[in-house]
N, C-alpha and C positions, 0 to 999 in steps of 0.2 A: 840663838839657835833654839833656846828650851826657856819659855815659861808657865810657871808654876803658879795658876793664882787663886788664891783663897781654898787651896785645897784642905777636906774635910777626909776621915776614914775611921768609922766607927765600928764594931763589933757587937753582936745583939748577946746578953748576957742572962741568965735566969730572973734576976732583980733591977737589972738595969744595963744601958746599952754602956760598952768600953769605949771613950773614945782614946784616940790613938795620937792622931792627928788634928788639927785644933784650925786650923783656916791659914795651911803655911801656903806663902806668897814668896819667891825670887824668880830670878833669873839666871840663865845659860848659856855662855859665849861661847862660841862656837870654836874649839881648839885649845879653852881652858883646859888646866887639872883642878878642881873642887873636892876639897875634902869637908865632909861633914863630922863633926865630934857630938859628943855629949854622951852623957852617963849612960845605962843600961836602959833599959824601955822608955825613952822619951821618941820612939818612933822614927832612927833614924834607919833602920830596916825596913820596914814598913813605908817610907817612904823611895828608897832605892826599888823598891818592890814597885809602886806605882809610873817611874820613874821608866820603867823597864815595860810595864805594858802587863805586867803577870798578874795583876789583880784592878780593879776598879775603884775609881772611890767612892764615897758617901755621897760626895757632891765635890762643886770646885771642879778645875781644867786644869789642862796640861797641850800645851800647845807647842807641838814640834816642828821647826822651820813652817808655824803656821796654821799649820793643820792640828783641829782638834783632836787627839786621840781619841779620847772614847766616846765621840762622836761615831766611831767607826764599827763595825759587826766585829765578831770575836773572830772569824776568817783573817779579816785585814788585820787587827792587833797580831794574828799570831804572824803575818807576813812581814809588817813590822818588825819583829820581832825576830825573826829570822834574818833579817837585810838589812837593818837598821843600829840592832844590838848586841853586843858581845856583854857575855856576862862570867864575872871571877867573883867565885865565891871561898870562903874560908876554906871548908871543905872542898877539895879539887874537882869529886867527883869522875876521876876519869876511871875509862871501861877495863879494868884490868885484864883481861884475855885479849886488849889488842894494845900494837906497839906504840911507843911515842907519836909516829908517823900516821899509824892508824887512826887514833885518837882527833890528831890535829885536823886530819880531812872530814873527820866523822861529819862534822855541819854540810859541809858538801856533799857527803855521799847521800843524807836523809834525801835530799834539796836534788838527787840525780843529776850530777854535775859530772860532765864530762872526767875521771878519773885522772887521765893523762896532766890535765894542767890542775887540777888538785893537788896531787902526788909532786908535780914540782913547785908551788905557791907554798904547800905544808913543810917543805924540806930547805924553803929559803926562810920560813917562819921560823922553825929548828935552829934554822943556822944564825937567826938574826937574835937570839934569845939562848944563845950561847950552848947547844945541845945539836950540834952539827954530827959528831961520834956517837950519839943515845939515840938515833932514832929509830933504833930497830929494840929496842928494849923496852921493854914493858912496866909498867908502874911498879909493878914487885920490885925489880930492878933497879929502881931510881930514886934517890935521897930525896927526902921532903921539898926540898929549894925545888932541886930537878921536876920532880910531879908538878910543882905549881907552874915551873915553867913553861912545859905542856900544857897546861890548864890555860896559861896567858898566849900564847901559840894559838890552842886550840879558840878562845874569844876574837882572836884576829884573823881566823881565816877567811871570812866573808868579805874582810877590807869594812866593818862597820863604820859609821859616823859617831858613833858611843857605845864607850865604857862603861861599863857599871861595876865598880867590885865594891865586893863586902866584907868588910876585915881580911885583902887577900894577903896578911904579913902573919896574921893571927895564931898560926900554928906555928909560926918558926922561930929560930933562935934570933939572938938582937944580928949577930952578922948574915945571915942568910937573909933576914927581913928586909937588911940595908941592902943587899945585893937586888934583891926583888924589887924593892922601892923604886933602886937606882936604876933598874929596869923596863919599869912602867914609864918613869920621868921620864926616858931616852925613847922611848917611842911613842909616850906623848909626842915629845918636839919633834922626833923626826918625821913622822905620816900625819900628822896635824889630828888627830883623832882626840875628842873629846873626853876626857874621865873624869868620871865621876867617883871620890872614895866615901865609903862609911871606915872609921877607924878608931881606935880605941890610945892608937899609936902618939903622942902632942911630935914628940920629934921627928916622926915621916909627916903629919898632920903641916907643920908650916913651913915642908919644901915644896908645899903646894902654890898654886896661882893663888889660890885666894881660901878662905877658912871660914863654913859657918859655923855654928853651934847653936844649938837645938837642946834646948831645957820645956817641959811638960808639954811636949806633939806641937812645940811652934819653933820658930827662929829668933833666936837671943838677938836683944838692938846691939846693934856692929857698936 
């Protein structure tokens, strides 16, 4: 589905350029869960970032079912991006002046999507993400798990072909982390959708399909 090769991403610095990313190279099955590990700035944000279309690289491709992304004008990255990508990040980020429900359609409403089958796709999302009673409540309103559960709701309302989260356990305690994990897992397998994780986590890390790790912006020999 996704590959990655000889990718390059460097930063311009007062005295010298940062690089980040070193010339990483894999591959992306289509319906995997991939978690990525390794220590703090060895680039594995920075690469979920490229992964997602939100920034460019230095050099090096990324080729999705084929097609070069950044090949493409910043119009089509961001339509990509919109049809293609669901993104969980640590921070949930959701709009606190609308509801659960509000939130989860939000991508649809930008995108002017017919309302009526928004409003029932975000409230079978709700309900399949165990927040069937919360959706009329608002992030003030909802315990941390809950928020992010909206957060993961609201990255699958397009029906993407990938995932992308970044540390989405990070803020929670070890039992809510595990309920979230055990969350992702289960709709991994169930909608066949692709994930991709960065985590900090070694024990959510290899209930995954498969585990790279990323030490100085490359990929450690398996």
């Amino acid at each position: 589905m996704i590959q990655v090769i000889d990718l390059h991403r460097s930063f311009p610095m007062p005295d010298k350029a940062l690089h980040i990313l070193k010339g990483v190279s894999f591959e992306i099955k289509a319906g995997e869960m991939l978690a990525i590990v390794g220590p703090s700035g060895v680039g594995k944000s920075t690469l979920l970032t490229l992964l997602g279309a939100l920034d460019r690289p230095t050099s090096g491709k990324i080729l999705f079912e084929g097609i070069d992304l950044f090949a493409q004008s910043d119009s089509e990255l961001a339509r990509f991006r919109n049809e293609k990508v669901g993104f969980i990040f640590q921070f949930h980020h959701l709009l606190h002046e609308f509801s659960a429900l509000e939130n989860t359609m939000m991508p649809g409403l930008i995108r002017r999507m017919p309302q009526k089958k928004l409003k029932a796709d975000a409230l079978a999302l709700l309900d399949a993400v165990g927040l069937a009673d919360r959706v009329h409540h608002k992030p003030g309103e909802l315990s941390g798990g809950e928020q992010q559960r909206v957060a993961i709701a609201r990255a699958l309302a397009l029906g993407p072909k990938l995932i992308l989260a970044d540390e989405p356990t990070g803020n929670l305690d070890t039992q809510t982390s595990d309920e979230v994990f055990g969350l992702l897992r289960t709709l991994n397998q169930q909608r066949g959708m692709t994930f991709v994780l960065v985590t900090h986590n070694e024990k959510l890390s290899l209930q995954s399909d498969r585990l790279i790790t990323m030490v100085d912006g490359n990929i450690a020999p398996a």
